[in-house]
mmCIF file of the N, C-alpha and C atoms, coordinates in Angstrom:
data_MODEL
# 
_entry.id   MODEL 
# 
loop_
_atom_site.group_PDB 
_atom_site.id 
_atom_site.type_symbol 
_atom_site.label_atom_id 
_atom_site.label_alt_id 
_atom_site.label_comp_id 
_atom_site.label_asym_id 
_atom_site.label_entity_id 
_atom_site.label_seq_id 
_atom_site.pdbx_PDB_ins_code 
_atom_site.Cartn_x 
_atom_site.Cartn_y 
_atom_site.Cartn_z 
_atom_site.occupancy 
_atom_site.B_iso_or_equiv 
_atom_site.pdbx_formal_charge 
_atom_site.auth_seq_id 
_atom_site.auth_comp_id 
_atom_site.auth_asym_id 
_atom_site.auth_atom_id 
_atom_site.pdbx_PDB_model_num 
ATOM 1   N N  . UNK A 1 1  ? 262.188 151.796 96.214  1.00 0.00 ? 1  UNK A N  1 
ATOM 2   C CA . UNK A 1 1  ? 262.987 152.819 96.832  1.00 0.00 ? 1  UNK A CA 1 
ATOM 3   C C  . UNK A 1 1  ? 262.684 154.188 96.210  1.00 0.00 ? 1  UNK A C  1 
ATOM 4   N N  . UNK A 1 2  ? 262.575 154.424 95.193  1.00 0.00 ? 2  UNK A N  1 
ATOM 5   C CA . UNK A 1 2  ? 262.311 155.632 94.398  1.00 0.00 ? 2  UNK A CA 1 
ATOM 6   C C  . UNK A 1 2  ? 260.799 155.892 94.761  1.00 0.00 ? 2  UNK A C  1 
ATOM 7   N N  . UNK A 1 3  ? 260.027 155.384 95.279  1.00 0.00 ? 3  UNK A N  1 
ATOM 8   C CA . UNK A 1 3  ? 258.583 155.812 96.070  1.00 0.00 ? 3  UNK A CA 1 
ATOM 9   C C  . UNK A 1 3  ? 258.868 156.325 96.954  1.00 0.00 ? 3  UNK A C  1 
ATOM 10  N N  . UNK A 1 4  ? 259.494 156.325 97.716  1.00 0.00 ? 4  UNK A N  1 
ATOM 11  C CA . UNK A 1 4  ? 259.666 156.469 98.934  1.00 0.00 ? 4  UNK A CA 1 
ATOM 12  C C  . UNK A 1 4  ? 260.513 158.070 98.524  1.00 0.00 ? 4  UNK A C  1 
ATOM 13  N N  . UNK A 1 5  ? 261.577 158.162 97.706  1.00 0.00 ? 5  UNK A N  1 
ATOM 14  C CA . UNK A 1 5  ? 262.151 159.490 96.939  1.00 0.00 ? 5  UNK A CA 1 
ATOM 15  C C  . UNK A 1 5  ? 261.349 159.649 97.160  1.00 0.00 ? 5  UNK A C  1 
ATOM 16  N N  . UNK A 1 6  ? 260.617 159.819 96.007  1.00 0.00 ? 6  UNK A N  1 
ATOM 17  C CA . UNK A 1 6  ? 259.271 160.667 95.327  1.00 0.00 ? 6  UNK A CA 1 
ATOM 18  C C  . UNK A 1 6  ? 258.460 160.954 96.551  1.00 0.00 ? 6  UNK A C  1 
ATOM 19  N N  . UNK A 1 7  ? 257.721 160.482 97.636  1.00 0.00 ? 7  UNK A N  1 
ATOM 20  C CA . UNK A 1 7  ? 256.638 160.858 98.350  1.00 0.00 ? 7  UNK A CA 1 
ATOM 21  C C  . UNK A 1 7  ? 257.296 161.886 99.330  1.00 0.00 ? 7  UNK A C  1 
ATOM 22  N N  . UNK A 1 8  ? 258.932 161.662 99.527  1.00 0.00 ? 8  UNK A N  1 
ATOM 23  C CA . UNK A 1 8  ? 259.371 162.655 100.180 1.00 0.00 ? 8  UNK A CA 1 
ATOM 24  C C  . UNK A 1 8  ? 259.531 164.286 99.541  1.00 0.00 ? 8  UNK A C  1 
ATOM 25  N N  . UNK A 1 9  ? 259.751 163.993 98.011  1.00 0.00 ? 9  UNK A N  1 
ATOM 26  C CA . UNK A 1 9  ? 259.727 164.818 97.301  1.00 0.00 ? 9  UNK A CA 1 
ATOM 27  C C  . UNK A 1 9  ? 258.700 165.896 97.536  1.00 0.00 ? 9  UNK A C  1 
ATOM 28  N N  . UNK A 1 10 ? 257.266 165.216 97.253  1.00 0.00 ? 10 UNK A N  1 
ATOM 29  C CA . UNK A 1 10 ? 256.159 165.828 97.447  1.00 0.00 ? 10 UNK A CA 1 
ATOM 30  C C  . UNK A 1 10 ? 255.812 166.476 98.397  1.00 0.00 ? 10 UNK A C  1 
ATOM 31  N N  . UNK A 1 11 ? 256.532 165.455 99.781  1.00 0.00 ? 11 UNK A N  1 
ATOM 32  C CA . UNK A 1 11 ? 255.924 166.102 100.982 1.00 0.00 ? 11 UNK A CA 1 
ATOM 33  C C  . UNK A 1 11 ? 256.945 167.599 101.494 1.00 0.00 ? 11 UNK A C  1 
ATOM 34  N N  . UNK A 1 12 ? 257.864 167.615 100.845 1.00 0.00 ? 12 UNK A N  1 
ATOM 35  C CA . UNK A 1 12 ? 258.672 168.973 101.128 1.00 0.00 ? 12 UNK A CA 1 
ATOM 36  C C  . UNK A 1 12 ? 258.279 169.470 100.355 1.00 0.00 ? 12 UNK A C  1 
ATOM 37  N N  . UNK A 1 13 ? 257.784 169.590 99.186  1.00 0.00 ? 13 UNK A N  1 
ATOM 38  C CA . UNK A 1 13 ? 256.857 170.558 98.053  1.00 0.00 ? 13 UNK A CA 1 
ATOM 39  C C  . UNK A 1 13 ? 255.527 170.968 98.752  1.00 0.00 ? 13 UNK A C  1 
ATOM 40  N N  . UNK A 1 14 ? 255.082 170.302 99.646  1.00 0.00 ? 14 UNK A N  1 
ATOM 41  C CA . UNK A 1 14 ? 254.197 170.747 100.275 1.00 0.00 ? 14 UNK A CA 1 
ATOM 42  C C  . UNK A 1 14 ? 254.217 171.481 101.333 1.00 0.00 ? 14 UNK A C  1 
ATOM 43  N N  . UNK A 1 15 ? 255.057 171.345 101.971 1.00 0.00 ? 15 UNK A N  1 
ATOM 44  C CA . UNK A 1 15 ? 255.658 171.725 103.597 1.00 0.00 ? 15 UNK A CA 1 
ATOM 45  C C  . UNK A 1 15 ? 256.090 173.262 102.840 1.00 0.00 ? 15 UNK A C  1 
ATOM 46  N N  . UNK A 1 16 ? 256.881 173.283 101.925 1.00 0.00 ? 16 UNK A N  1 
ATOM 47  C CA . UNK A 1 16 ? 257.082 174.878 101.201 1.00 0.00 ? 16 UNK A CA 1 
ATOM 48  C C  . UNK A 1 16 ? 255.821 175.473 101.193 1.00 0.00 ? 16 UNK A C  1 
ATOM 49  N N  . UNK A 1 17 ? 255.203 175.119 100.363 1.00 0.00 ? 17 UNK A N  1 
ATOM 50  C CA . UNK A 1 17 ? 253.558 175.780 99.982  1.00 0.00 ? 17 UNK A CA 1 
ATOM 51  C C  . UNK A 1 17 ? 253.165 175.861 101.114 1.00 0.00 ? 17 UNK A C  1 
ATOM 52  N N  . UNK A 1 18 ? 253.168 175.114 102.383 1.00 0.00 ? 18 UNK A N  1 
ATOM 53  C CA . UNK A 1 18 ? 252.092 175.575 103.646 1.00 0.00 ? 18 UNK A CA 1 
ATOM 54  C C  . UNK A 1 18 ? 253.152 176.740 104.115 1.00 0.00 ? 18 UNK A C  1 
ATOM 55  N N  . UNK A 1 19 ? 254.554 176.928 103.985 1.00 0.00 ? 19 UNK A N  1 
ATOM 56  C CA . UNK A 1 19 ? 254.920 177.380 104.984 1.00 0.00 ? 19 UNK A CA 1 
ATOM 57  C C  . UNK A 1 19 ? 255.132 179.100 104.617 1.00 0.00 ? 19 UNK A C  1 
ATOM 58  N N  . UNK A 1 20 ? 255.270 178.960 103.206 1.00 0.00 ? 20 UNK A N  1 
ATOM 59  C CA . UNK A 1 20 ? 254.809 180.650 102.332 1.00 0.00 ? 20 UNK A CA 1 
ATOM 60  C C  . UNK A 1 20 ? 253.075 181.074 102.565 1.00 0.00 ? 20 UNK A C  1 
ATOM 61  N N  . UNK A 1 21 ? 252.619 180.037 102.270 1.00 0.00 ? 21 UNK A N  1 
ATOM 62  C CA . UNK A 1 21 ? 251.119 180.494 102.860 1.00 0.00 ? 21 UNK A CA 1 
ATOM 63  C C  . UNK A 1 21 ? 250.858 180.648 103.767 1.00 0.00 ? 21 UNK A C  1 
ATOM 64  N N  . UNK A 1 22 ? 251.255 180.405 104.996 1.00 0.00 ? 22 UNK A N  1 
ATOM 65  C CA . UNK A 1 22 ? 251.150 180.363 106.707 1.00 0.00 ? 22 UNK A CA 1 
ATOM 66  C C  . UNK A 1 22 ? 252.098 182.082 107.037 1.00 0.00 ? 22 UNK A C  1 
ATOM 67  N N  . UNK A 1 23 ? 253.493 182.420 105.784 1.00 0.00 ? 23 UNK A N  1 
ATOM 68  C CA . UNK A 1 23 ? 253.852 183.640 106.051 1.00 0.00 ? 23 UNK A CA 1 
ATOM 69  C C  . UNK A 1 23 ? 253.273 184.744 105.456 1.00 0.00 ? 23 UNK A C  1 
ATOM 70  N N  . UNK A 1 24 ? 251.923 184.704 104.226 1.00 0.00 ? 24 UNK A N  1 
ATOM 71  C CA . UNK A 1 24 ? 250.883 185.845 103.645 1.00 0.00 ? 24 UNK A CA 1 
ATOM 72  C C  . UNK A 1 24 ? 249.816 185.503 104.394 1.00 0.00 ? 24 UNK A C  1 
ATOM 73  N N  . UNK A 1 25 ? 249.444 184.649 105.019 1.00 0.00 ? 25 UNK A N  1 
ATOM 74  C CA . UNK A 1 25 ? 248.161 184.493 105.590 1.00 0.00 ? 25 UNK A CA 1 
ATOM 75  C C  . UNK A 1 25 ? 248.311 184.830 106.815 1.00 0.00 ? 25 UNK A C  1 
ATOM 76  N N  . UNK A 1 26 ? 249.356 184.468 107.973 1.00 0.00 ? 26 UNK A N  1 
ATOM 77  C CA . UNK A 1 26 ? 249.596 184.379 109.117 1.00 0.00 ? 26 UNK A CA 1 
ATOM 78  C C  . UNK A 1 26 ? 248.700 185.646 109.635 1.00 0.00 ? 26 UNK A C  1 
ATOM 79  N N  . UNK A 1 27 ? 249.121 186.736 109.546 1.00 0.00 ? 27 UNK A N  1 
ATOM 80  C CA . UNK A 1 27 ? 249.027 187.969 109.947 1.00 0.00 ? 27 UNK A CA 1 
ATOM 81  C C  . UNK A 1 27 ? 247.527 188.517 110.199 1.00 0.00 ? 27 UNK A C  1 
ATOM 82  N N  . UNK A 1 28 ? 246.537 187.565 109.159 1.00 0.00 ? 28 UNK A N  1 
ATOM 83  C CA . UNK A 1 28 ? 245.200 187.535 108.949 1.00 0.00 ? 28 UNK A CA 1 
ATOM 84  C C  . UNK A 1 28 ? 244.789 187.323 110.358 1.00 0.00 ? 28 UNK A C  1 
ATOM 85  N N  . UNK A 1 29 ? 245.359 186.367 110.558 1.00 0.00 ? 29 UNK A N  1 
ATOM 86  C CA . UNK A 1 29 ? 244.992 185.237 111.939 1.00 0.00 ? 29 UNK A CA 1 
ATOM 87  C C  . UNK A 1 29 ? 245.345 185.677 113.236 1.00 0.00 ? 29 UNK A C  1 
ATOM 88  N N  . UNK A 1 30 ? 246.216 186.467 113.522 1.00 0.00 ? 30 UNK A N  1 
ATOM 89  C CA . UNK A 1 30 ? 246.896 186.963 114.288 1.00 0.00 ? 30 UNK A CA 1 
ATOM 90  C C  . UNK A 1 30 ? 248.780 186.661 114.692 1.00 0.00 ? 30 UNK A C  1 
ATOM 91  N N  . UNK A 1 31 ? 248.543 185.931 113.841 1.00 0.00 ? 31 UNK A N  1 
ATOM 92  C CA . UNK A 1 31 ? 250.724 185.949 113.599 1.00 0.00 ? 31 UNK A CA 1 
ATOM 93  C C  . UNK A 1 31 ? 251.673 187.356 113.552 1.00 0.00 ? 31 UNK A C  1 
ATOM 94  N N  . UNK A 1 32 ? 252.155 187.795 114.722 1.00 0.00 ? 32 UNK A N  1 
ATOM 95  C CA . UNK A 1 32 ? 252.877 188.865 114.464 1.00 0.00 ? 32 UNK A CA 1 
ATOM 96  C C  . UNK A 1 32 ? 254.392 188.378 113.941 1.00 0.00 ? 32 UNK A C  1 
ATOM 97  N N  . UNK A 1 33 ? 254.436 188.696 112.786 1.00 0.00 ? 33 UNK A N  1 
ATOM 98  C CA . UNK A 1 33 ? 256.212 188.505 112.666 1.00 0.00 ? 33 UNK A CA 1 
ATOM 99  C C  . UNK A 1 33 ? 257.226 189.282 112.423 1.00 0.00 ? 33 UNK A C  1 
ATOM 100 N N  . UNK A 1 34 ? 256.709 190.679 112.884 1.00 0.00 ? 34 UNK A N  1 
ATOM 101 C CA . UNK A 1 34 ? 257.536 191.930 113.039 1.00 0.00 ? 34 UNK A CA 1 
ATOM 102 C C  . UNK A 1 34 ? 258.419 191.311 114.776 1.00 0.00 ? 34 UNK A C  1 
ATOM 103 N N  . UNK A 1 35 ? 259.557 192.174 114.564 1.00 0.00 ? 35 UNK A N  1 
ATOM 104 C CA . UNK A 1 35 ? 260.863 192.431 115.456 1.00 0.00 ? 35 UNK A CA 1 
ATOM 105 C C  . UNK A 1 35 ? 260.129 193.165 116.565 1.00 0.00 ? 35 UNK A C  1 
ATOM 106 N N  . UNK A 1 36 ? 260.156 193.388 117.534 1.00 0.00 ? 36 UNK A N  1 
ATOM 107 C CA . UNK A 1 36 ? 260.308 194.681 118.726 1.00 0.00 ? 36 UNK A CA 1 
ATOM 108 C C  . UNK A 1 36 ? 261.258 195.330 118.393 1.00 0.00 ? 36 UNK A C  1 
ATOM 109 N N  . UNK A 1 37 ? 260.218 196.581 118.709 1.00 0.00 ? 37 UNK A N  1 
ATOM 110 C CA . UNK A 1 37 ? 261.293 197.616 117.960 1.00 0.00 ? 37 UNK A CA 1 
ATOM 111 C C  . UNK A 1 37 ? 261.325 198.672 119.517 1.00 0.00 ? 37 UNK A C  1 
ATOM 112 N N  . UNK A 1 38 ? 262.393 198.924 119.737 1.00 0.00 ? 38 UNK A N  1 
ATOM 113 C CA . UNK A 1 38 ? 262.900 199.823 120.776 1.00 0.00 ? 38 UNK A CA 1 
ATOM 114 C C  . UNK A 1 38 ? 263.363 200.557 120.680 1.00 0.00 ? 38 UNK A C  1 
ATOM 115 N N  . UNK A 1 39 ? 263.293 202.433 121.078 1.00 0.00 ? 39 UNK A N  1 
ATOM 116 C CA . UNK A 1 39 ? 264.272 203.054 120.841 1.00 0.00 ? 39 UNK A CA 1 
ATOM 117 C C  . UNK A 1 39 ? 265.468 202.955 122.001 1.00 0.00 ? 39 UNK A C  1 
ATOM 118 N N  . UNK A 1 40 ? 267.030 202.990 121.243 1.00 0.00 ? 40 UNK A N  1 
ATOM 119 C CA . UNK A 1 40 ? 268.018 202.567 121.538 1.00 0.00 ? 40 UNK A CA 1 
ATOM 120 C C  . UNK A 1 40 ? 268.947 203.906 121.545 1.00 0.00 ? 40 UNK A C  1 
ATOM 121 N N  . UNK A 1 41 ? 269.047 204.405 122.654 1.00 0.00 ? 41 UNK A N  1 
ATOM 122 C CA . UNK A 1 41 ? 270.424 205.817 122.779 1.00 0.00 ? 41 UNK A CA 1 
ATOM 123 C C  . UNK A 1 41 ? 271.526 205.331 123.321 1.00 0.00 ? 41 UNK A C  1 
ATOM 124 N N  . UNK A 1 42 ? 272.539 205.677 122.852 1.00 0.00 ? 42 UNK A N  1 
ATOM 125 C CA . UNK A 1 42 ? 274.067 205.282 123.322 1.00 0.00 ? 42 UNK A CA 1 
ATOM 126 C C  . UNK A 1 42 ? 274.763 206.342 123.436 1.00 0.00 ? 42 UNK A C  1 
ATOM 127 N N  . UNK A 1 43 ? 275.702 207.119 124.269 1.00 0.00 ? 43 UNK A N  1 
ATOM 128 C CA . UNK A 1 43 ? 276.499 208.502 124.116 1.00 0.00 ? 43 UNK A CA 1 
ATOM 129 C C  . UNK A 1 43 ? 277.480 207.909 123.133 1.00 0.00 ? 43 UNK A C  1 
ATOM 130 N N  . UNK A 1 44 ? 277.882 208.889 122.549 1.00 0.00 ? 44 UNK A N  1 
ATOM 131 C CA . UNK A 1 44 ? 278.741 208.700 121.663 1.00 0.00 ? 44 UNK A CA 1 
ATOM 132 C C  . UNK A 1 44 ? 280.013 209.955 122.011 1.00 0.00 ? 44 UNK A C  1 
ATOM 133 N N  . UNK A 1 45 ? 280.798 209.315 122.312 1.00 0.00 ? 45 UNK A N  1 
ATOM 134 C CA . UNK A 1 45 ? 282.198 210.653 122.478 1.00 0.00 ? 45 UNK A CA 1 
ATOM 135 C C  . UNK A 1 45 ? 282.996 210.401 120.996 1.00 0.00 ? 45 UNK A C  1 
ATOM 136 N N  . UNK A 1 46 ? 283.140 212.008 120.690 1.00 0.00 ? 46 UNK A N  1 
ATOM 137 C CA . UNK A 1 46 ? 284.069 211.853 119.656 1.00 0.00 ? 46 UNK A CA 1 
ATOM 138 C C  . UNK A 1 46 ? 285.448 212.532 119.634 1.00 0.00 ? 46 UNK A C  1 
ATOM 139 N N  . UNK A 1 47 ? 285.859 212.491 119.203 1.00 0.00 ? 47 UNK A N  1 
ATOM 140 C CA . UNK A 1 47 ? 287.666 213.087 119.517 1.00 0.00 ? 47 UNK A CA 1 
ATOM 141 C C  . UNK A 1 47 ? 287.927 213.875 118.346 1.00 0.00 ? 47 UNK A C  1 
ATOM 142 N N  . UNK A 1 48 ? 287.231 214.885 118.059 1.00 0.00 ? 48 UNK A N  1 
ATOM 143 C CA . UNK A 1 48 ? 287.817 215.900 117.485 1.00 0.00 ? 48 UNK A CA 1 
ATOM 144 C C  . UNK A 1 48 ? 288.558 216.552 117.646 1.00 0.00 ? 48 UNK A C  1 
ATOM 145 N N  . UNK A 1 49 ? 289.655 217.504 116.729 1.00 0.00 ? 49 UNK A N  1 
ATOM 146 C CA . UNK A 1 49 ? 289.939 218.472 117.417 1.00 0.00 ? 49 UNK A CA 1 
ATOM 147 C C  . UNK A 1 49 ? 289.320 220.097 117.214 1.00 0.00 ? 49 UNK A C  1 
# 
């Protein structure tokens, strides 16, 4: 039973390491993981006096 721990252990120690390397490398490759960026106007009323 503790093999079975352990290999799971490893394999999420690994799945980390691919998945930080897949987010510095990505971009190389063509991975965009920037937002859309839009400009956004709203009126704004204010109630001064």
């Amino acid at each position: 039973m503790s093999r079975v721990f352990k290999f799971l252990a490893y394999l999420i120690v690994i799945a980390l390491i691919g998945l930080v390397g897949y987010a510095y490398i990505g971009p190389y490759f063509g991975a965009d993981f920037s937002p859309p960026q839009n400009e956004v106007r709203v009126p704004v009323t204010l109630d001064a006096n």
